[in-house]
MOPAC internal coordinates of N, CA, C and O (Angstrom, degrees):
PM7 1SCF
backbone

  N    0.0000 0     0.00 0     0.00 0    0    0    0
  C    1.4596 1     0.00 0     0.00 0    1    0    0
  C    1.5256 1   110.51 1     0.00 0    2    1    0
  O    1.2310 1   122.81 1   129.90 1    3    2    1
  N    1.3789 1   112.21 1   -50.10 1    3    2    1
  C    1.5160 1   118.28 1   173.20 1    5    3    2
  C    2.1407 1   114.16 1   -38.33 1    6    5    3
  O    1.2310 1   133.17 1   126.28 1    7    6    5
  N    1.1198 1    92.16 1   -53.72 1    7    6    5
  C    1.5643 1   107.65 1  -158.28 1    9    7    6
  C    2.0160 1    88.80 1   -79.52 1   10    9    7
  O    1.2310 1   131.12 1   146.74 1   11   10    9
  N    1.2343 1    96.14 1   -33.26 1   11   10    9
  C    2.0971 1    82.12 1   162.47 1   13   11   10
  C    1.2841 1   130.56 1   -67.46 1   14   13   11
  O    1.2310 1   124.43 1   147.56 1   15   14   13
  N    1.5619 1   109.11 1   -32.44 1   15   14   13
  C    0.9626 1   106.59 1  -168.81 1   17   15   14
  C    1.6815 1   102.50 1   -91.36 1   18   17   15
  O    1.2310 1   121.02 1   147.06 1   19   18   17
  N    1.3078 1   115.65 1   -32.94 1   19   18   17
  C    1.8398 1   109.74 1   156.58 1   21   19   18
  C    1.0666 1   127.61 1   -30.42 1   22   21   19
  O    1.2310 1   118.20 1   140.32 1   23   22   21
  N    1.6341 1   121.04 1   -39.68 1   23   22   21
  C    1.5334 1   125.45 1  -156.52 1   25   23   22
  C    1.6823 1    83.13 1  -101.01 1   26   25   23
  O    1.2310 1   114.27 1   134.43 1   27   26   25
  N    1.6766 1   128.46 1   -45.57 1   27   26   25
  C    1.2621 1   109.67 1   163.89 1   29   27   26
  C    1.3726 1   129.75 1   -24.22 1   30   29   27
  O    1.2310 1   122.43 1   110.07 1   31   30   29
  N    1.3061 1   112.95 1   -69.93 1   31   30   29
  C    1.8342 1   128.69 1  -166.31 1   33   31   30
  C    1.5546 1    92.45 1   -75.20 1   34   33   31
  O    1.2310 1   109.22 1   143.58 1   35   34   33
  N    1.2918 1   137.81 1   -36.42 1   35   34   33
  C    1.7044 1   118.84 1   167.14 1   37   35   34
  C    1.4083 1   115.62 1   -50.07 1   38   37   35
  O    1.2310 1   132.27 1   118.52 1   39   38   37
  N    1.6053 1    93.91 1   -61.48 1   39   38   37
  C    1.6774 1    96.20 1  -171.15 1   41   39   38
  C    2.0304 1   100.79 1   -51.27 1   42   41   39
  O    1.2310 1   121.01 1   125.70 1   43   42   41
  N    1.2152 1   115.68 1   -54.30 1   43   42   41
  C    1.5573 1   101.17 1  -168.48 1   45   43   42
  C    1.5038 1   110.88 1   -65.88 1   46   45   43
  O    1.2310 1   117.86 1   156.15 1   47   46   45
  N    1.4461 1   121.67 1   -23.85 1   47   46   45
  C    1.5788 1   107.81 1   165.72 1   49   47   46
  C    1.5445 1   119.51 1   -69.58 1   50   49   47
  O    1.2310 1   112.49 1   147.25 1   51   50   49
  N    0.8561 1   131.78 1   -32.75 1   51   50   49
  C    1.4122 1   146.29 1   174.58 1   53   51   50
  C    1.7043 1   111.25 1   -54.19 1   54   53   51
  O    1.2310 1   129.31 1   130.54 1   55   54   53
  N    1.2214 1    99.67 1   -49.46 1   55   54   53
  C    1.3897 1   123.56 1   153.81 1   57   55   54
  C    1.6131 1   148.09 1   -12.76 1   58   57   55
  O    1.2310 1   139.46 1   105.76 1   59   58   57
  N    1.3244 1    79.87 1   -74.24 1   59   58   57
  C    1.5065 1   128.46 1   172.99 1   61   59   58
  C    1.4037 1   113.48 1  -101.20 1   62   61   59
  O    1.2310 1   117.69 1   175.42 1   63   62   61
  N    1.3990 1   121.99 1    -4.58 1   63   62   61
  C    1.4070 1   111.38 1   136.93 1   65   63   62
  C    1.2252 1   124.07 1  -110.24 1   66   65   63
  O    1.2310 1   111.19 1   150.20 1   67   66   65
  N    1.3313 1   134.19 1   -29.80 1   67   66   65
  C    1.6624 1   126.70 1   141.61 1   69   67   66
  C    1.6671 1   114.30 1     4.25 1   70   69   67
  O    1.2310 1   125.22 1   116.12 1   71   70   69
  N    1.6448 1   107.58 1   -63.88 1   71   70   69
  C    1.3194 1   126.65 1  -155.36 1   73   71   70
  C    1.7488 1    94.07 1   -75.52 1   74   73   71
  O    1.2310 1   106.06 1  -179.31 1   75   74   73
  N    1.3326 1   143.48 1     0.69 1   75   74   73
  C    0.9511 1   133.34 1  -174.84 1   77   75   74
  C    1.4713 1   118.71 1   111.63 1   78   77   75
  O    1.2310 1   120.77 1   146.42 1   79   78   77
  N    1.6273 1   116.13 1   -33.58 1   79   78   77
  C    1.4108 1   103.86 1  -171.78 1   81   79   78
  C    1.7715 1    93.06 1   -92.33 1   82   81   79
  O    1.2310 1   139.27 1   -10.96 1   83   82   81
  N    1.8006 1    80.23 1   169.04 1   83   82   81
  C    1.6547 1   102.48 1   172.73 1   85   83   82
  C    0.9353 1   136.11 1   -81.16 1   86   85   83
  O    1.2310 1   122.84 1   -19.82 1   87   86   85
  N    1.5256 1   112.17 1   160.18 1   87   86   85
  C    1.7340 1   108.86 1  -152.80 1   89   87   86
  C    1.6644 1   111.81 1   -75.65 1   90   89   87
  O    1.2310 1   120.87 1   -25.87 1   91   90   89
  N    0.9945 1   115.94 1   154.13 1   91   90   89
  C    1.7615 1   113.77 1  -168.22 1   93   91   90
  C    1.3623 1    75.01 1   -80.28 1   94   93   91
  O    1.2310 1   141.53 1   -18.12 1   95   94   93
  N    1.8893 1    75.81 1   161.88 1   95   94   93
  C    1.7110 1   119.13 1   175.87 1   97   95   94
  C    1.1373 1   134.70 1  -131.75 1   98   97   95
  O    1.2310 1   112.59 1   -77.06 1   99   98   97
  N    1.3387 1   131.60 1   102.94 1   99   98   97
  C    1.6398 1   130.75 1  -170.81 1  101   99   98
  C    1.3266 1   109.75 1   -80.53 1  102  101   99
  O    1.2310 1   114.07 1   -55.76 1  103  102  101
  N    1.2624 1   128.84 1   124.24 1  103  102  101
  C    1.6380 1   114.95 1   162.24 1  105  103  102
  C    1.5854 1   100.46 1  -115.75 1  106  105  103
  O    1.2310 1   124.53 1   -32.52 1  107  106  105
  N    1.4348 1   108.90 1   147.48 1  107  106  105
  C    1.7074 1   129.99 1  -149.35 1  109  107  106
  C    1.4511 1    90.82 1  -130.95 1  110  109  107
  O    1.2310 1   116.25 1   -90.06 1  111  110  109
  N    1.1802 1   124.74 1    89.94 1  111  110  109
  C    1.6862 1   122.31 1   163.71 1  113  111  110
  C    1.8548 1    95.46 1   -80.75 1  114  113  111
  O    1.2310 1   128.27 1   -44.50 1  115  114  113
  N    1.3449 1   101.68 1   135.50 1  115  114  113
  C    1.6304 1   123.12 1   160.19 1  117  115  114
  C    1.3878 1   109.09 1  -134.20 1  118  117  115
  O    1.2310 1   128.50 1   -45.90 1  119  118  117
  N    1.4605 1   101.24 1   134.10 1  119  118  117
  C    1.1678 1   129.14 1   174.05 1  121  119  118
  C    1.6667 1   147.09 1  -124.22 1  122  121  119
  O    1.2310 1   127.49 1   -87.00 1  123  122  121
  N    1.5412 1   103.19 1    93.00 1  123  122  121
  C    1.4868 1   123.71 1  -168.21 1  125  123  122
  C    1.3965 1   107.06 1   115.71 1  126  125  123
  O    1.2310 1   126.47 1     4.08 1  127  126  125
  N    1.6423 1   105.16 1  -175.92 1  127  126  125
  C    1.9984 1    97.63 1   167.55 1  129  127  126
  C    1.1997 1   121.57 1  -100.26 1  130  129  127
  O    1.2310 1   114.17 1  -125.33 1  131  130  129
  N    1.6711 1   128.64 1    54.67 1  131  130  129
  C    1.2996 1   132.94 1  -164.52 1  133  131  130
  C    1.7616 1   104.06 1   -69.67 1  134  133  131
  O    1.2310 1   117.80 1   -78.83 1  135  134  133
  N    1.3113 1   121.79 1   101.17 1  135  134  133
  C    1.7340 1   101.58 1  -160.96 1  137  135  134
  C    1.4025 1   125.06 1   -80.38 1  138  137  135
  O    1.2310 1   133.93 1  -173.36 1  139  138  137
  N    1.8104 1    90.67 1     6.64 1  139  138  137
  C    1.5626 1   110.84 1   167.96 1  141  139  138
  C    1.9604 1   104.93 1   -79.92 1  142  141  139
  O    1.2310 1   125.52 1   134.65 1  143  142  141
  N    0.9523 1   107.01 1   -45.35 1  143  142  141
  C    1.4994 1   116.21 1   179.88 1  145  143  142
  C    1.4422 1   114.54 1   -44.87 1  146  145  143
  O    1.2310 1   124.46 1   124.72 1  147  146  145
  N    1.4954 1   109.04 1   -55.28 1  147  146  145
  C    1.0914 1   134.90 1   176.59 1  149  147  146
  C    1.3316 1   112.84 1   -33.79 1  150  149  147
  O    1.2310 1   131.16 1   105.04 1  151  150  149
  N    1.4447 1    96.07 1   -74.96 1  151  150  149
  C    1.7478 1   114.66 1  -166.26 1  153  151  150
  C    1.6932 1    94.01 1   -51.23 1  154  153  151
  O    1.2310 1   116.79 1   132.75 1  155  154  153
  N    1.2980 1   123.71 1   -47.25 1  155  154  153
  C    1.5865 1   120.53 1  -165.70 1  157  155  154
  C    1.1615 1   114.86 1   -65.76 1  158  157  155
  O    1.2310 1   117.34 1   140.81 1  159  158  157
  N    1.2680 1   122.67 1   -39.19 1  159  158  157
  C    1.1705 1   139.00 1   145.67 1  161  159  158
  C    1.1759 1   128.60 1    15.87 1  162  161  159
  O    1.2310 1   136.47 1    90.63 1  163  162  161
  N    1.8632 1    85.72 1   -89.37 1  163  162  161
  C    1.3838 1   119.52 1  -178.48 1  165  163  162
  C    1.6803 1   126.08 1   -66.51 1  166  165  163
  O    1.2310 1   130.26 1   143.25 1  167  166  165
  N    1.9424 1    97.82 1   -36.75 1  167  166  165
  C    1.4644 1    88.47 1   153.92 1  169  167  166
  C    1.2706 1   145.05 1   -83.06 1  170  169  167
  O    1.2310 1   125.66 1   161.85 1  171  170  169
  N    1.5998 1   106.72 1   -18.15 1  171  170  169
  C    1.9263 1   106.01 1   156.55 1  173  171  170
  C    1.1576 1   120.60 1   -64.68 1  174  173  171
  O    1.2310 1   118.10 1   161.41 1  175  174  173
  N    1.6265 1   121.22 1   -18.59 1  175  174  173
  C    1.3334 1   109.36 1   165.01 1  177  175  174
  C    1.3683 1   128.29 1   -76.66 1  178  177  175
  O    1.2310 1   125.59 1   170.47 1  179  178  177
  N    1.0651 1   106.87 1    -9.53 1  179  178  177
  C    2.0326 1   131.96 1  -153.32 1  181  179  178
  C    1.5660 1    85.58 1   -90.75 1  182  181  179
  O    1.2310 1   120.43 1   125.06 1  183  182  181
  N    1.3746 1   116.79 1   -54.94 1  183  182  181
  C    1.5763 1   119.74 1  -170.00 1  185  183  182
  C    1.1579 1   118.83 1   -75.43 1  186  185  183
  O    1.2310 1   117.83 1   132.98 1  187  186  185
  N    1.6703 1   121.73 1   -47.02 1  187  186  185
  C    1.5009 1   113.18 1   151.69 1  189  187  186
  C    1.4716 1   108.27 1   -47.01 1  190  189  187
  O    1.2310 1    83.79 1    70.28 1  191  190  189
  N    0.8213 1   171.97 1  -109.72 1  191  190  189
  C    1.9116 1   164.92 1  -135.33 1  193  191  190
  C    1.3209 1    93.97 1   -24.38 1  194  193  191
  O    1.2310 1   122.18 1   119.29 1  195  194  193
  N    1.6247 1   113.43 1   -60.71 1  195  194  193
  C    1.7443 1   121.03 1  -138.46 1  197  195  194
  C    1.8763 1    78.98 1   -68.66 1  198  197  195
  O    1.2310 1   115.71 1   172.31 1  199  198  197
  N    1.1155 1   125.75 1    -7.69 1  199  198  197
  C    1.7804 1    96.64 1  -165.56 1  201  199  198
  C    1.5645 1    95.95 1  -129.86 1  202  201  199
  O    1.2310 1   114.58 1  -150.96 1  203  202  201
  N    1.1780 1   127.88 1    29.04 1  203  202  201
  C    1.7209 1   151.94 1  -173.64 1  205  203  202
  C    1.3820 1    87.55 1    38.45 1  206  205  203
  O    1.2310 1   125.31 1   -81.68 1  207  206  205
  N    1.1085 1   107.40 1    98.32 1  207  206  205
  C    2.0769 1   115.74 1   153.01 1  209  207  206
  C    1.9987 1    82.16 1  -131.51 1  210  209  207
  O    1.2310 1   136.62 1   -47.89 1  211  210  209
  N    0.8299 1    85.43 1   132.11 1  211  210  209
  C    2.0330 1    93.75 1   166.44 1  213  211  210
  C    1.8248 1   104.19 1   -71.43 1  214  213  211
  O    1.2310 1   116.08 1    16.15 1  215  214  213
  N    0.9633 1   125.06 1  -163.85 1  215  214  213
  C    1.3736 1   117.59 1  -146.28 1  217  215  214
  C    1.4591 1   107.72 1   160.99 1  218  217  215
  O    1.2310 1   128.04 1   -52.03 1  219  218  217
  N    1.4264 1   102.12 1   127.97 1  219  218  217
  C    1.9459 1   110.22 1  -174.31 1  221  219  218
  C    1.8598 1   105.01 1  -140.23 1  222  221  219
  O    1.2310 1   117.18 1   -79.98 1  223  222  221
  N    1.1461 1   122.96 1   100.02 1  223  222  221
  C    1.1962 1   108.05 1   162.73 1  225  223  222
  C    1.4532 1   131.99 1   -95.46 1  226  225  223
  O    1.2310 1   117.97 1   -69.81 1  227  226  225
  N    1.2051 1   121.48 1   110.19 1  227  226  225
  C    1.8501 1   141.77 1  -161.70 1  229  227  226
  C    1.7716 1    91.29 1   -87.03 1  230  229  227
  O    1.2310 1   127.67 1   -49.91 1  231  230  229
  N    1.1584 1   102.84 1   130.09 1  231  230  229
  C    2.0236 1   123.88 1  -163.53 1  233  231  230
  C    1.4619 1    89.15 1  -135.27 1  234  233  231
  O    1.2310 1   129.56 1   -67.62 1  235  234  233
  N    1.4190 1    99.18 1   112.38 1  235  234  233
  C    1.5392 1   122.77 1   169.47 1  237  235  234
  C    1.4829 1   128.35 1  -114.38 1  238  237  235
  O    1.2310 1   117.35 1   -45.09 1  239  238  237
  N    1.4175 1   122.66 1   134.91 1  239  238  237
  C    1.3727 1   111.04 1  -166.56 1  241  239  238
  C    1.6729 1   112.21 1   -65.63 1  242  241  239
  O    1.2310 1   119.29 1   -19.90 1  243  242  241
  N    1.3052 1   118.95 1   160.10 1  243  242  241
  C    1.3992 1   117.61 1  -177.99 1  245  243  242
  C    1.8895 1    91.92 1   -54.23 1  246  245  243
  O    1.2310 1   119.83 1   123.27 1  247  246  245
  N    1.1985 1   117.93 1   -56.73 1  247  246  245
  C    1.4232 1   122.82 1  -156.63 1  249  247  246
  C    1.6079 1    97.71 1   -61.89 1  250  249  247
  O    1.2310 1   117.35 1   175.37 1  251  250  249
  N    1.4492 1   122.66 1    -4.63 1  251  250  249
  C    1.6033 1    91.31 1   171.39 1  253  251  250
  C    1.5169 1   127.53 1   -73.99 1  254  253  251
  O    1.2310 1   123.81 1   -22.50 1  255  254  253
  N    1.7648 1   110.31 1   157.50 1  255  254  253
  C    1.3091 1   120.25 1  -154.85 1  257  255  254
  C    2.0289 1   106.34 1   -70.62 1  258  257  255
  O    1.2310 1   127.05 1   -33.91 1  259  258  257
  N    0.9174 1   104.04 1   146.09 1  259  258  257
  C    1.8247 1   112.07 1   156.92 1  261  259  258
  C    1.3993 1    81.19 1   -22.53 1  262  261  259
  O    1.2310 1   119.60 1    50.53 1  263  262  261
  N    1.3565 1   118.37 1  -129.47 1  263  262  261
  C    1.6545 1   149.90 1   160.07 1  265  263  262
  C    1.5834 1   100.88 1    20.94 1  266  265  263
  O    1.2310 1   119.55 1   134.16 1  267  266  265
  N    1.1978 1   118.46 1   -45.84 1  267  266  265
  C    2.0097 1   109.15 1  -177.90 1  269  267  266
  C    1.4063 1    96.85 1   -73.08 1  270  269  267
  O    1.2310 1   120.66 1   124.63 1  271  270  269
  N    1.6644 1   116.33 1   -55.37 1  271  270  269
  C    1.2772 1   106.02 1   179.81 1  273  271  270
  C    1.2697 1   122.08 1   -57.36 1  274  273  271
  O    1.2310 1   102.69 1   134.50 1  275  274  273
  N    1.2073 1   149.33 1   -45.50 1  275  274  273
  C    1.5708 1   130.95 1  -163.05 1  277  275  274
  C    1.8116 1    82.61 1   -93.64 1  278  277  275
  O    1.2310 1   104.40 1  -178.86 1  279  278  277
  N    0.9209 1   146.40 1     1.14 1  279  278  277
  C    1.9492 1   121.91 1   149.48 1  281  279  278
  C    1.2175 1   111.34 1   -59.73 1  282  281  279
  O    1.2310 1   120.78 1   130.71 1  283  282  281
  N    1.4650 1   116.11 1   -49.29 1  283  282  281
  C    1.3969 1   124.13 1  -166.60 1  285  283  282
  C    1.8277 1    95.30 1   -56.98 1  286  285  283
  O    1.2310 1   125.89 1   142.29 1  287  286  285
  N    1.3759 1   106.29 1   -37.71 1  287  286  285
  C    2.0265 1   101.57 1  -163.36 1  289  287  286
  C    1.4179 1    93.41 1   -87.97 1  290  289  287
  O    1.2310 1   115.84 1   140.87 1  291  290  289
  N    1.5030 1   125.51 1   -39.13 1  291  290  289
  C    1.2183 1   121.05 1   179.05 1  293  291  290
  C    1.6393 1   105.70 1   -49.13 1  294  293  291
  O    1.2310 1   117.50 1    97.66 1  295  294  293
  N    1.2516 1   122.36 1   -82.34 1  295  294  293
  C    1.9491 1   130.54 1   155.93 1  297  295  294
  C    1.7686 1   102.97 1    -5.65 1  298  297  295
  O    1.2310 1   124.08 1   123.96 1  299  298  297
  N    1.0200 1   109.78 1   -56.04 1  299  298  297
  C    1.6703 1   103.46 1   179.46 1  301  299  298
  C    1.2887 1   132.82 1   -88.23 1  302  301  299
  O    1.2310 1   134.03 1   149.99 1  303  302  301
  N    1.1495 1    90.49 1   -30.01 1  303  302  301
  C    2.0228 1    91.19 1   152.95 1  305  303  302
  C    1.3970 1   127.47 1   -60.34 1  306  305  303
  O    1.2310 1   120.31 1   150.76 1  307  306  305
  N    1.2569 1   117.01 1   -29.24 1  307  306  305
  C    0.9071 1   117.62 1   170.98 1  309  307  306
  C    1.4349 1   135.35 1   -99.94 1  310  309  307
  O    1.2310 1   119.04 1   171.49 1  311  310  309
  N    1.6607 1   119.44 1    -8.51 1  311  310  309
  C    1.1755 1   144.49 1   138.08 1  313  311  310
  C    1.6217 1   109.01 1   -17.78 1  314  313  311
  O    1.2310 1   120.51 1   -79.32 1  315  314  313
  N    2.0154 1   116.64 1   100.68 1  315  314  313
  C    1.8407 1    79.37 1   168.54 1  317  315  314
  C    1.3484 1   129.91 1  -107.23 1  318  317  315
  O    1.2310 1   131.10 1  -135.38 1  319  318  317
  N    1.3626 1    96.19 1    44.62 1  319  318  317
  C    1.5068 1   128.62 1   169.69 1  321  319  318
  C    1.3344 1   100.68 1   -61.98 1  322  321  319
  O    1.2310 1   124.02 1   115.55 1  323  322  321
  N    1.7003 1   109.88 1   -64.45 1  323  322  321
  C    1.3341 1   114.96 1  -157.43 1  325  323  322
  C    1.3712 1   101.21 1   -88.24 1  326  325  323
  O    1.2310 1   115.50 1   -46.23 1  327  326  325
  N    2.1279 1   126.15 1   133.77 1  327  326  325
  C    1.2080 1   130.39 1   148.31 1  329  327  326
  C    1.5419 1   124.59 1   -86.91 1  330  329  327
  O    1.2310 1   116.64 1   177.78 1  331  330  329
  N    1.4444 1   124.00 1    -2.22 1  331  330  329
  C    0.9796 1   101.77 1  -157.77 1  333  331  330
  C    1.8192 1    83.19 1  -148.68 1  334  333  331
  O    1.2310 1   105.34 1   -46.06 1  335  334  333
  N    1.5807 1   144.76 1   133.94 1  335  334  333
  C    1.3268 1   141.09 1   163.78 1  337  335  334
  C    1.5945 1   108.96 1  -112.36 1  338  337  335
  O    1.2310 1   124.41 1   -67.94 1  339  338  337
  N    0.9809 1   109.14 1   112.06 1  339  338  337
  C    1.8215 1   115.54 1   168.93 1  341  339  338
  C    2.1211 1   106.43 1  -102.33 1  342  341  339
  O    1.2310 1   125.53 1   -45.00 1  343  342  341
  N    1.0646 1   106.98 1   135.00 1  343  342  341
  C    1.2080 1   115.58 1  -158.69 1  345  343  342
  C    1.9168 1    83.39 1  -125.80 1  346  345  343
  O    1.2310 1   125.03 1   -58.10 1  347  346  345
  N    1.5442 1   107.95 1   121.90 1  347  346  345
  C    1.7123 1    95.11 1  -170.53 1  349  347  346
  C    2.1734 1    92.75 1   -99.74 1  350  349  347
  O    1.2310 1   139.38 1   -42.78 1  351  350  349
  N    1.2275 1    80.02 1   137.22 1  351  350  349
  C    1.5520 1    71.66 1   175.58 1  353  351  350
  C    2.0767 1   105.02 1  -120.20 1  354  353  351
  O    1.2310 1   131.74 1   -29.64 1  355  354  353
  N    1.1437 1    94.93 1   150.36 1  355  354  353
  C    1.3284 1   137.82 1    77.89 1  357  355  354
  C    1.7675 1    99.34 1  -146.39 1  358  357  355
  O    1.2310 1   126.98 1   -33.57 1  359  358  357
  N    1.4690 1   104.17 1   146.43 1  359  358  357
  C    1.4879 1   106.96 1  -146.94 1  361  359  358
  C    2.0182 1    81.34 1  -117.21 1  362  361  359
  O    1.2310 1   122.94 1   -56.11 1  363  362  361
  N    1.1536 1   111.96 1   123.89 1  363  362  361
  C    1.5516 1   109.42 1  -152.34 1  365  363  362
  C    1.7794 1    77.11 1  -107.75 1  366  365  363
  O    1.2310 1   136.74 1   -37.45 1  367  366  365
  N    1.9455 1    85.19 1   142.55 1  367  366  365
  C    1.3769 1    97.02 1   174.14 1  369  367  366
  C    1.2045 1   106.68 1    70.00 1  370  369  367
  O    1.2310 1   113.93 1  -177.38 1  371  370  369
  N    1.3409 1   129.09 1     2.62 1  371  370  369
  C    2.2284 1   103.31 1   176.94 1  373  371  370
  C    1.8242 1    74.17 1  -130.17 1  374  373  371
  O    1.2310 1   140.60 1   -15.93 1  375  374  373
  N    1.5724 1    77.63 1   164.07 1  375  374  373
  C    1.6636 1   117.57 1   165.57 1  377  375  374
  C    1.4012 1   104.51 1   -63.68 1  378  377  375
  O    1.2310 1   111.07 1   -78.51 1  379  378  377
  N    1.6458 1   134.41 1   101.49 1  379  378  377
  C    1.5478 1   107.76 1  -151.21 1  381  379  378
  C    2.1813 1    81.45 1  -102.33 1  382  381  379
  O    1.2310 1   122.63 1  -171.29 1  383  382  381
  N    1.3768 1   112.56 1     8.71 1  383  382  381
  C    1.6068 1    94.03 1   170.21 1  385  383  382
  C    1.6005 1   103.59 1   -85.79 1  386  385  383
  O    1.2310 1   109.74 1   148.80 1  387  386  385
  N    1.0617 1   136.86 1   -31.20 1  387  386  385
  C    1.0834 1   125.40 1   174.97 1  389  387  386
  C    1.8606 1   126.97 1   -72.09 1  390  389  387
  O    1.2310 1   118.51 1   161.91 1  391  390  389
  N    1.5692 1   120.44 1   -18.09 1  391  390  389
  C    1.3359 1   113.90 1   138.14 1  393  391  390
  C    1.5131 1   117.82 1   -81.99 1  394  393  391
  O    1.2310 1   101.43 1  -170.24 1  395  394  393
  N    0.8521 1   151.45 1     9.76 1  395  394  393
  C    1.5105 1   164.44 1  -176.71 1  397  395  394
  C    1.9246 1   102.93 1   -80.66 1  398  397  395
  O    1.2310 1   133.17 1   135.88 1  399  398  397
  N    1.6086 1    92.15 1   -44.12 1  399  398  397
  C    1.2692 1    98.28 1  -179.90 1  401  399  398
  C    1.6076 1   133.18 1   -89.28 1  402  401  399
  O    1.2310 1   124.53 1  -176.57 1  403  402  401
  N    1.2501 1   108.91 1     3.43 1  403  402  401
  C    1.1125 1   134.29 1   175.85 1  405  403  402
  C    1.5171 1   104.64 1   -58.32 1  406  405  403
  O    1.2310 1   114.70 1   -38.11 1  407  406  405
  N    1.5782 1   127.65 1   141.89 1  407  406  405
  C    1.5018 1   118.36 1  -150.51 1  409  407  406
  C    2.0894 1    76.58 1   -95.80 1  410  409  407
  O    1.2310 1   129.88 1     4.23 1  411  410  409
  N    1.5122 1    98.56 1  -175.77 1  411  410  409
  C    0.9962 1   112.91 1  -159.68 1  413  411  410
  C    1.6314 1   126.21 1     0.60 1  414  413  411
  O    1.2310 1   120.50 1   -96.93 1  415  414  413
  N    1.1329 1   116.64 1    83.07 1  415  414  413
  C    1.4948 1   138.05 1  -171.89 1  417  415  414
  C    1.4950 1   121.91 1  -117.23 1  418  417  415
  O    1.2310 1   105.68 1   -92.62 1  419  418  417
  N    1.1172 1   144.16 1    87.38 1  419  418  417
  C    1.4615 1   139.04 1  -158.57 1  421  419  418
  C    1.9115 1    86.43 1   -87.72 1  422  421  419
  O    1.2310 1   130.55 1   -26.73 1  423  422  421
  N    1.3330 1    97.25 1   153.27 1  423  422  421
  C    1.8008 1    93.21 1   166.35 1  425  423  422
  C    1.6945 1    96.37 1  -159.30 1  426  425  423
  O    1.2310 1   133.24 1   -28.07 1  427  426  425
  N    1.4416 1    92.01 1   151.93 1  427  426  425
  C    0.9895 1   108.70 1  -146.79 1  429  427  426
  C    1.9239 1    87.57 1  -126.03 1  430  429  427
  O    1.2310 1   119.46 1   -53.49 1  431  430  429
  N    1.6308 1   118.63 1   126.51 1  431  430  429
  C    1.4229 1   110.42 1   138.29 1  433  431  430
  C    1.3935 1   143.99 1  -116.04 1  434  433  431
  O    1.2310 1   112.52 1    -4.36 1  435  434  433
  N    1.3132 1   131.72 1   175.64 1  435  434  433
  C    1.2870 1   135.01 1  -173.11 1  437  435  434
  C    1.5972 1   106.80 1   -60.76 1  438  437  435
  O    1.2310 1   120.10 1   180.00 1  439  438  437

């Protein structure tokens, strides 16, 4: 069922850029070296590819501030590059309800 519904969401991205528009875009903020984070990461990024959405993952030190992080999501929300923001949590060291609240924010945990 998985691998149908893959070749589904390819065929309709493929689709839907055929028709003229542009190819969707995931941007993947990670934050610190959680090597659980990581690995998940790597396969939401792996699966966006397998069905052509383009794909950016942004790697932040644990020590960045509250305030750098939601610029960086603020900056990408408004990017109209980016359709789609996944925020991987657990976001070490920040208040993660106050990026939580950040308007269009997908988040994602381990």
């Amino acid at each position: 069922l998985a691998k149908q519904i893959k070749q589904e969401v390819q065929q309709e991205v493929e689709e839907w850029v055929a028709s003229g528009n542009k190819r969707p875009h995931l941007s993947v903020v990670l934050v610190g070296e959680n090597s659980t984070s990581h690995s998940s990461v790597l396969h939401k990024t792996r699966a966006t590819a397998d069905v052509g959405i383009n794909r950016e993952t942004i790697v932040k030190p644990a020590s960045i501030s509250e305030e750098e992080l939601l610029n960086l999501i603020n900056k990408l929300n408004n990017d109209d590059n980016v359709d789609g923001l996944l925020v991987q949590l657990p976001l070490p060291e920040l208040e993660e309800w106050e990026v939580l609240k950040s308007k269009e924010l997908g988040v994602a945990s381990n």
